[in-house]
Backbone as numpy.savetxt, mean C-alpha at the origin, in Angstrom:
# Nx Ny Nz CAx CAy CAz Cx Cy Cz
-4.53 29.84 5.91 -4.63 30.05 4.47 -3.31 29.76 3.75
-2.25 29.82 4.35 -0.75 30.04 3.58 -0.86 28.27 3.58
-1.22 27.38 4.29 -1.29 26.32 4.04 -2.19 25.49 2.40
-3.20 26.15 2.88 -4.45 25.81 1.88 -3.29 26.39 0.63
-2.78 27.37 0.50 -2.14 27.83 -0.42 -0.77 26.72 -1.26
-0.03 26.21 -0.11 1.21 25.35 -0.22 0.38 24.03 -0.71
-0.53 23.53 -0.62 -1.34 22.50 -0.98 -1.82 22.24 -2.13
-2.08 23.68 -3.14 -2.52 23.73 -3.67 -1.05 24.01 -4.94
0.21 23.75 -4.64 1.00 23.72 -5.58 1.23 22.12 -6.52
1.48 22.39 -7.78 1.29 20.95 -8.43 2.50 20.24 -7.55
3.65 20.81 -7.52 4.72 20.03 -6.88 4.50 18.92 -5.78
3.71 19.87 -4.64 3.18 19.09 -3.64 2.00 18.11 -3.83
0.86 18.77 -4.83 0.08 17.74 -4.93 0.39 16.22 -5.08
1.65 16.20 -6.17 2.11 15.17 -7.09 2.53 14.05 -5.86
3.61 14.92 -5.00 3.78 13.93 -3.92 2.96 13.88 -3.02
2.01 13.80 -2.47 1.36 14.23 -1.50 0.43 12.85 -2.21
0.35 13.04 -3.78 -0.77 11.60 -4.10 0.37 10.43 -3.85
1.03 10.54 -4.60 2.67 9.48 -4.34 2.58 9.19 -2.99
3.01 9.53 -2.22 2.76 9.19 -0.79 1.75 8.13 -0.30
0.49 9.22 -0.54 -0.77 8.50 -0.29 -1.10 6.96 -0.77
-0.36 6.85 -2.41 -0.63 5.27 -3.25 0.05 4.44 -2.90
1.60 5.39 -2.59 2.76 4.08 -1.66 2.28 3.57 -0.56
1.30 4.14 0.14 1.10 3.69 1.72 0.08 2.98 1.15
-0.64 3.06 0.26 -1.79 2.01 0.12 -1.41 0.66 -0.45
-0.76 1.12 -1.51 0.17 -0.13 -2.18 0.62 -1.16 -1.07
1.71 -0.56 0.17 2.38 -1.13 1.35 1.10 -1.81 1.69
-0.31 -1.28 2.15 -0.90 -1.70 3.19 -1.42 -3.45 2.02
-1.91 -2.94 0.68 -2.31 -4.16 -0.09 -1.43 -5.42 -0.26
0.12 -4.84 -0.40 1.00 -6.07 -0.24 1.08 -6.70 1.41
0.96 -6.33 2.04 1.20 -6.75 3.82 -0.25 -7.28 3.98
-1.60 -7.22 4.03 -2.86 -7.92 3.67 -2.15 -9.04 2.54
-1.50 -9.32 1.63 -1.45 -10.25 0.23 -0.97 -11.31 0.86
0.26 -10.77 1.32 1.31 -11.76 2.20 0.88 -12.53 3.80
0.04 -11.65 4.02 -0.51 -11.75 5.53 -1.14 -13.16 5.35
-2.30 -12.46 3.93 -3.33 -13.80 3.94 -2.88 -15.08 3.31
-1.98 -15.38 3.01 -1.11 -16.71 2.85 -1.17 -17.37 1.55
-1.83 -16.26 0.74 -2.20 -17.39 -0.94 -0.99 -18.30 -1.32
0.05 -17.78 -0.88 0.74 -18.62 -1.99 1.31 -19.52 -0.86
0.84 -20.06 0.24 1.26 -20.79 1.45 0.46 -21.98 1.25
1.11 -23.18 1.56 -0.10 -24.75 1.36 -0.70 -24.52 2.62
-1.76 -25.06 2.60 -2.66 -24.84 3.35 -2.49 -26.36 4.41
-2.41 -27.39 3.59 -2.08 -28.81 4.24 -1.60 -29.71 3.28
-0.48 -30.12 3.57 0.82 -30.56 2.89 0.11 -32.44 3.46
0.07 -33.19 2.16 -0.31 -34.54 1.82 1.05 -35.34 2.44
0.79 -35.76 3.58 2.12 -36.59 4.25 1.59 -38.14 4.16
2.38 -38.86 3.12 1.93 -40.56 4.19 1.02 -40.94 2.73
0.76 -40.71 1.81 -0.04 -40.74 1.00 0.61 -41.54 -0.91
Protein backbone atom coordinates (compact mmCIF):
# COMPACT_ATOMS: atom_id res chain seq x y z
CA UNK A 1 0.00 0.00 0.00
CA UNK A 2 2.83 2.63 0.96
CA UNK A 3 3.71 2.07 -2.68
CA UNK A 4 0.23 2.48 -4.31
CA UNK A 5 0.49 5.54 -2.02
CA UNK A 6 4.12 7.03 -3.43
CA UNK A 7 2.51 6.55 -6.95
CA UNK A 8 -0.09 8.33 -6.43
CA UNK A 9 1.96 11.68 -5.70
CA UNK A 10 1.73 14.40 -8.60
CA UNK A 11 5.58 14.69 -8.33
CA UNK A 12 6.08 11.14 -9.27
CA UNK A 13 3.30 10.83 -11.56
CA UNK A 14 4.78 13.76 -13.71
CA UNK A 15 8.01 11.81 -14.05
CA UNK A 16 7.02 8.52 -14.14
CA UNK A 17 4.84 9.86 -17.55
CA UNK A 18 8.24 11.77 -18.65
CA UNK A 19 10.04 8.70 -18.46
CA UNK A 20 7.53 6.60 -20.04
CA UNK A 21 7.27 9.35 -23.44
CA UNK A 22 11.18 9.60 -23.44
CA UNK A 23 11.48 5.85 -23.86
CA UNK A 24 8.84 5.93 -26.46
CA UNK A 25 10.06 8.94 -28.23
CA UNK A 26 13.84 6.91 -28.14
CA UNK A 27 12.13 3.75 -29.37
CA UNK A 28 10.17 6.03 -32.51
CA UNK A 29 13.44 7.78 -33.43
CA UNK A 30 15.69 4.33 -33.52
CA UNK A 31 12.59 2.55 -35.79
CA UNK A 32 12.88 6.31 -38.03
CA UNK A 33 16.55 5.95 -38.46
CA UNK A 34 16.56 2.15 -38.55
CA UNK A 35 14.10 2.26 -41.48
CA UNK A 36 16.33 4.35 -43.77
CA UNK A 37 13.88 7.18 -45.18
CA UNK A 38 16.21 9.53 -45.67
CA UNK A 39 18.89 6.82 -47.17
CA UNK A 40 18.92 6.35 -51.34
CA UNK A 41 17.72 3.38 -51.89
CA UNK A 42 19.83 2.98 -55.40
CA UNK A 43 22.15 5.60 -56.42
CA UNK A 44 21.91 6.10 -60.67
CA UNK A 45 25.69 5.18 -61.65
CA UNK A 46 26.70 5.25 -65.49
CA UNK A 47 23.64 7.12 -66.60
Amino acid sequence: MAFKKWLEKPVVKFLLNTLIYFAIMLVLFYLYDYSGINQAKFIYNDF
